[in-house]
TORFI-239437 format. One line per field, with one value per residue: residue in three letters; y, x, z of N, C-alpha, C in turn. Coordinates in steps of 0.001 Angstrom, whole numbers, plus 524288, in hexadecimal, padded with zeros to 5 digits. Layout:
N
residu ALA/...;
nyy Y/...;
nxx X/...;
nzz Z/...;
cayy Y/...;
caxx X/...;
cazz Z/...;
cyy Y/...;
cxx X/...;
czz Z/...;
This chain:
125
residu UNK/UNK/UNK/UNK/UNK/UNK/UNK/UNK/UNK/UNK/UNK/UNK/UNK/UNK/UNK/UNK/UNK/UNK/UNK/UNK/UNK/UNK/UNK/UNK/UNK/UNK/UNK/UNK/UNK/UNK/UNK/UNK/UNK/UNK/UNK/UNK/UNK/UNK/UNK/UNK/UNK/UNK/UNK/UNK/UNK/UNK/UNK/UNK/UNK/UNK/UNK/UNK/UNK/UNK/UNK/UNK/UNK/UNK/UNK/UNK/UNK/UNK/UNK/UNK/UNK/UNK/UNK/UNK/UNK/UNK/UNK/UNK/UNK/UNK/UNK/UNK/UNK/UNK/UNK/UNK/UNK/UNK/UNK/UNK/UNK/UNK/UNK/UNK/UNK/UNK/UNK/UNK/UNK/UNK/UNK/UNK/UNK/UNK/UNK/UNK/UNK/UNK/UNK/UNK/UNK/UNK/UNK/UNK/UNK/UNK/UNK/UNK/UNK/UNK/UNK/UNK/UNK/UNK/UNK/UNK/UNK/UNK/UNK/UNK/UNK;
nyy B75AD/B711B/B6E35/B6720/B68F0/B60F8/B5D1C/B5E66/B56B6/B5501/B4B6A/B481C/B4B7B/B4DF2/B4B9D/B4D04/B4E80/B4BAA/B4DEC/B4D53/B4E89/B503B/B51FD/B563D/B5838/B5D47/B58BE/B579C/B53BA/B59F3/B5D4B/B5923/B4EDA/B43B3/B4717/B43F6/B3EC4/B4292/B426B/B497F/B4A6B/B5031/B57C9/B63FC/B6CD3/B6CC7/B6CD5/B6CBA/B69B6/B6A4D/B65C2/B68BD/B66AC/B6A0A/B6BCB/B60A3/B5CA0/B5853/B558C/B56A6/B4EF1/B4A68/B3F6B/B3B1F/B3817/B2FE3/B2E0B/B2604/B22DC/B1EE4/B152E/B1143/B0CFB/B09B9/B0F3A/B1B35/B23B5/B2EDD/B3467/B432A/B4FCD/B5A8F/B5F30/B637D/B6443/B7114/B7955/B7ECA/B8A10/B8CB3/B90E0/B8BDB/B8AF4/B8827/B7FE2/B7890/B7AA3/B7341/B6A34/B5EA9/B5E70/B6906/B6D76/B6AE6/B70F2/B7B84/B7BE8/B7988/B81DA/B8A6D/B8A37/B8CDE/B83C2/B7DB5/B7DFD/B8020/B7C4E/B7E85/B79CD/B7B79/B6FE0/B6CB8/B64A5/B5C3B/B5F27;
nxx 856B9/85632/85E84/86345/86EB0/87131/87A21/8879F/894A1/8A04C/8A693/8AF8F/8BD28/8C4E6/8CD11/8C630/8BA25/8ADC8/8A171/8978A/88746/87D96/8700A/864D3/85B97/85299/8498E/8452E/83AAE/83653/837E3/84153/84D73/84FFB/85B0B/86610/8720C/87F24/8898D/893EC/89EA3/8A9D6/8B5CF/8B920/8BA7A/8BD96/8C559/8C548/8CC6C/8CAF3/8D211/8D277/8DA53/8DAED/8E095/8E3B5/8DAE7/8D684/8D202/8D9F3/8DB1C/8E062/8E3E4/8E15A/8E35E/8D92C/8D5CC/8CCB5/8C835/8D216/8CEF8/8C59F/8C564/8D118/8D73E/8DA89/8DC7D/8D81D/8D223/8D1B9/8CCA7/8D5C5/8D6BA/8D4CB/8D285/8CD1D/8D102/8CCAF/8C65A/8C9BB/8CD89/8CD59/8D6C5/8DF91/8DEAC/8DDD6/8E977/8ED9F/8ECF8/8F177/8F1EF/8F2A9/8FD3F/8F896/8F21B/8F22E/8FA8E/8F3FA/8ECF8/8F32E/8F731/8EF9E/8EBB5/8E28C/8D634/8D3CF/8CB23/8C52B/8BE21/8B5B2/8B647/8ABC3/8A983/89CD8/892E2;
nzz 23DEB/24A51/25208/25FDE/266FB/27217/2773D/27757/27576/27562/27193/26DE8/26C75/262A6/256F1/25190/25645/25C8A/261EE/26732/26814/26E0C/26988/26262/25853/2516D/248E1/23BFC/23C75/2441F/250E5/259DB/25A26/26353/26D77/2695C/26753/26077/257B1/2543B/24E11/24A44/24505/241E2/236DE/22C26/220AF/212A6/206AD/1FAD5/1EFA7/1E145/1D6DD/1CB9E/1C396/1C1D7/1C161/1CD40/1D92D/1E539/1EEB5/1FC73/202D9/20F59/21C28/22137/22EF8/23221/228A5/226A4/22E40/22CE9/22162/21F15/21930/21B27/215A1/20E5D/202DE/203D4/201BF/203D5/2100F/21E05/22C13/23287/23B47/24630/2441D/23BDA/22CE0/22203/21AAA/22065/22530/21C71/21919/22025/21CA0/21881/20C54/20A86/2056B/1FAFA/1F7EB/1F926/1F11A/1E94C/1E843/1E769/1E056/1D8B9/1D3A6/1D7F6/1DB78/1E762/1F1EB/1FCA3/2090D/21376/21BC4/2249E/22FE0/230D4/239B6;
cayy B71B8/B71EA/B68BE/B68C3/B6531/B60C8/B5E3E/B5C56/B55B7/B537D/B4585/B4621/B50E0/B4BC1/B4CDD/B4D96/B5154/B4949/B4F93/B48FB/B516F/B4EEA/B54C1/B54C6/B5B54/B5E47/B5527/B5978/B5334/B5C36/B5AB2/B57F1/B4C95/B458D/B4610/B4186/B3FBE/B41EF/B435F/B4CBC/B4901/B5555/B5AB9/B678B/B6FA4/B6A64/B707D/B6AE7/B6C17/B6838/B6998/B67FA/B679F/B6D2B/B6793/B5C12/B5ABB/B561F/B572E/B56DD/B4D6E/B496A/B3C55/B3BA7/B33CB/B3013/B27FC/B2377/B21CA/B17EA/B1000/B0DFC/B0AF1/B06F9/B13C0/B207B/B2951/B30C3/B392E/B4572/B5644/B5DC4/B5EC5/B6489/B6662/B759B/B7A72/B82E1/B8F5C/B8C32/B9039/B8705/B8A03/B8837/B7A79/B77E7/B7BF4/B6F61/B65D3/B5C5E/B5F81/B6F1E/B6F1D/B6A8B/B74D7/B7F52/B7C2D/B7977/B86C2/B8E2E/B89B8/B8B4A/B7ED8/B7A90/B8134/B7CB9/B7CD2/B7D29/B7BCC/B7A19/B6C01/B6BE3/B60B7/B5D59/B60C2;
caxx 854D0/856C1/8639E/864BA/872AA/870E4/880AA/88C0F/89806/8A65D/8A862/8B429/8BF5F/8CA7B/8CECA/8C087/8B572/8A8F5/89DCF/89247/8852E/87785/86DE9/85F98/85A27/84DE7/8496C/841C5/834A4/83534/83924/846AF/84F12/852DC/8608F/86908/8794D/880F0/88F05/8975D/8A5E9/8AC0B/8BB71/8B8A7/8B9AB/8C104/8C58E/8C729/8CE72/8CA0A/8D6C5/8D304/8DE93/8D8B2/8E5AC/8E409/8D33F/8D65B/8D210/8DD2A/8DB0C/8E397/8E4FA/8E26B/8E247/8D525/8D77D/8C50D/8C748/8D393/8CBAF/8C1BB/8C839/8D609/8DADE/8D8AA/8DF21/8D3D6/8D356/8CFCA/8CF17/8D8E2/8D190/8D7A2/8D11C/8CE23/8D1C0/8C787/8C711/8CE95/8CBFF/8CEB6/8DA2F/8E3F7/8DD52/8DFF3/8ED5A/8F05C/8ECCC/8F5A7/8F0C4/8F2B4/8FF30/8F957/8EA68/8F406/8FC6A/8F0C1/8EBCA/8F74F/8F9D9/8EB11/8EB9C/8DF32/8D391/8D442/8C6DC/8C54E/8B998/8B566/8B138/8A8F6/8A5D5/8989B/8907D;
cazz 2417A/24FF7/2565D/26563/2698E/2779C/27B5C/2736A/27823/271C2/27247/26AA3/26981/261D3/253A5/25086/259BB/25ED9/2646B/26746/26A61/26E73/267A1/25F60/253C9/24EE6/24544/238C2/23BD0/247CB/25756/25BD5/25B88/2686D/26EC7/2650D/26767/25B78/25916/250D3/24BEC/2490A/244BF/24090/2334E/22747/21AB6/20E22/202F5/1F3A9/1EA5B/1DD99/1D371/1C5AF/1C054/1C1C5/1C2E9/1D0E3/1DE46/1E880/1F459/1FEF8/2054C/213F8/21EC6/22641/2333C/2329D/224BE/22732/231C9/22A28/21CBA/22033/21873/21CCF/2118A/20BA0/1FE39/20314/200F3/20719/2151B/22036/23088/234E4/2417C/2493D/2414C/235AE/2279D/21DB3/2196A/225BD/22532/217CB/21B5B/2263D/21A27/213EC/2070F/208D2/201E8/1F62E/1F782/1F874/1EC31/1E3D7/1E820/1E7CE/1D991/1D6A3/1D0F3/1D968/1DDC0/1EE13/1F325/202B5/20A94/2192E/21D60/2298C/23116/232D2/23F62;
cyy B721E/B6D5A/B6BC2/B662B/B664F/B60E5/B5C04/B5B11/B54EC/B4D5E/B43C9/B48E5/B4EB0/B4E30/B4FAE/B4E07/B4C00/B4BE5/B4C6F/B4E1B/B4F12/B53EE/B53CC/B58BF/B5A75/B5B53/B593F/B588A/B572E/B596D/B596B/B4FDE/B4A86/B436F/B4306/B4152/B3F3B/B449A/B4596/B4CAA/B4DA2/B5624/B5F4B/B68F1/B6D24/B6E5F/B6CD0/B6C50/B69DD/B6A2B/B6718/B6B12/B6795/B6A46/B633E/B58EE/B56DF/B57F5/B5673/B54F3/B4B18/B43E2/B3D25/B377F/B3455/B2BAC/B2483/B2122/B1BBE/B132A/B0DD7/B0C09/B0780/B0C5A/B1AD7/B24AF/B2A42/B3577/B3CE3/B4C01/B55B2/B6095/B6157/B6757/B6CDB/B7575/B8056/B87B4/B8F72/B8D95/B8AC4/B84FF/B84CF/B8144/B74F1/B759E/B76C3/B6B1C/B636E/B5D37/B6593/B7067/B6F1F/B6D7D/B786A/B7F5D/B7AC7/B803F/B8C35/B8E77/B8AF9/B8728/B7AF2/B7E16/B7D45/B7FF4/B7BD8/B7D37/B7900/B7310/B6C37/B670C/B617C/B5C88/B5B05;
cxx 857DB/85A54/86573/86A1F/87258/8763C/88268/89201/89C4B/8A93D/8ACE8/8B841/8C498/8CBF5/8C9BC/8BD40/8B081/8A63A/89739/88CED/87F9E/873F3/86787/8606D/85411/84C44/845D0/83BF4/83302/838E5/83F2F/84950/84EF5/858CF/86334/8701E/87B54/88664/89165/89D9A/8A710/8B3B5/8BB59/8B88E/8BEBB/8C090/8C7E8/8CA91/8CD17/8CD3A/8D4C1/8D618/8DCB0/8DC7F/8E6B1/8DE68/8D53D/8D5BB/8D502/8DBCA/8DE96/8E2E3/8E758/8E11B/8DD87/8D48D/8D1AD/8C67B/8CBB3/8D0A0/8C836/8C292/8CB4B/8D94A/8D684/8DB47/8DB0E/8D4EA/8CEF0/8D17A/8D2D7/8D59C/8D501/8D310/8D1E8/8CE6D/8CD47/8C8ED/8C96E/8CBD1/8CF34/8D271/8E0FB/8E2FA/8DE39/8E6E3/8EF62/8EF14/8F123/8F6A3/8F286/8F77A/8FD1B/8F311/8EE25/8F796/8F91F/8EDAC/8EE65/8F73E/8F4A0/8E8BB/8E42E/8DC22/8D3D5/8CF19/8C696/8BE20/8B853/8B2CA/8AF0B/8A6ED/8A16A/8961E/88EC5;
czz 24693/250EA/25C16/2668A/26F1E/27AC7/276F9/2755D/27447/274F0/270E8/2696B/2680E/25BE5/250B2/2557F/258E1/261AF/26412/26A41/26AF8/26D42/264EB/25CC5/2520E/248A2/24184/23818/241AA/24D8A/257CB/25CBE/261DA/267E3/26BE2/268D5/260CF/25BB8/25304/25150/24908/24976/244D1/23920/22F2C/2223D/216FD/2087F/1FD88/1F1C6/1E751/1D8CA/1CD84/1C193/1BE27/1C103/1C739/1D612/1E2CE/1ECD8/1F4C9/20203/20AED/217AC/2231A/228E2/232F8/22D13/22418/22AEA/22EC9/22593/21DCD/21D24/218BF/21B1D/20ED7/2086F/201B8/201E8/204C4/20B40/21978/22666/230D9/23965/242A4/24598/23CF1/231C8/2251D/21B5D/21C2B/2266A/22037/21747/21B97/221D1/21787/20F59/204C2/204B0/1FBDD/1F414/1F686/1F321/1E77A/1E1DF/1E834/1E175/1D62B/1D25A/1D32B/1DB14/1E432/1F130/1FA2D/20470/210A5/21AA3/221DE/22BD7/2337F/2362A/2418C;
């Protein structure tokens, strides 16, 4: 299906990204949208980590802090994987790496005590 982006601007360049673009799309009963604005919140590329400990029948998450998640709760410590921001070009590892958690991916997988599962997250468009 056919999408025209007419202009796209960066409304926002900070820890995270804002772009806002004007645009249409081609609908499915036929003919084109009109002029739309619509806005895209963007960081970049994330990698995850799943430890699961065989040892124990347990899955390994980390307790972290999210500043949206305290405003709107009152606590902003959330169970989650071992997660860690890429930098432009990065594999997976090197990102892995910069996590709090890495000492303890690398000693489950050193000892093969854990299978350590990775995989790319992408945010979406």
């Amino acid at each position: 299906m056919k999408v025209e982006i007419k202009q796209t601007q960066l409304e926002f360049d900070g820890f995270a990204k804002v772009e806002s673009a004007v645009l249409r799309f081609e609908r499915f009963s036929g003919g084109m949208t009109e002029e739309m604005t619509r806005h895209r919140y963007f960081r970049g590329d994330a990698v995850a980590v799943l430890v699961y400990d065989p040892a124990i029948d347990r899955v390994v998450l980390q307790r972290q802090f999210r500043y949206a998640a305290h405003v709107r709760t009152g606590d902003g410590w959330l169970t989650e994987c071992v997660a860690g921001m890429m930098e432009e070009n990065e594999t997976n590892c090197p990102a892995v790496e910069r996590t709090p958690a890495h000492g303890l991916v690398c000693s489950l997988y050193s000892q093969r005590r854990s299978p350590v599962f990775g995989f790319n997250a992408r945010m979406a468009p």
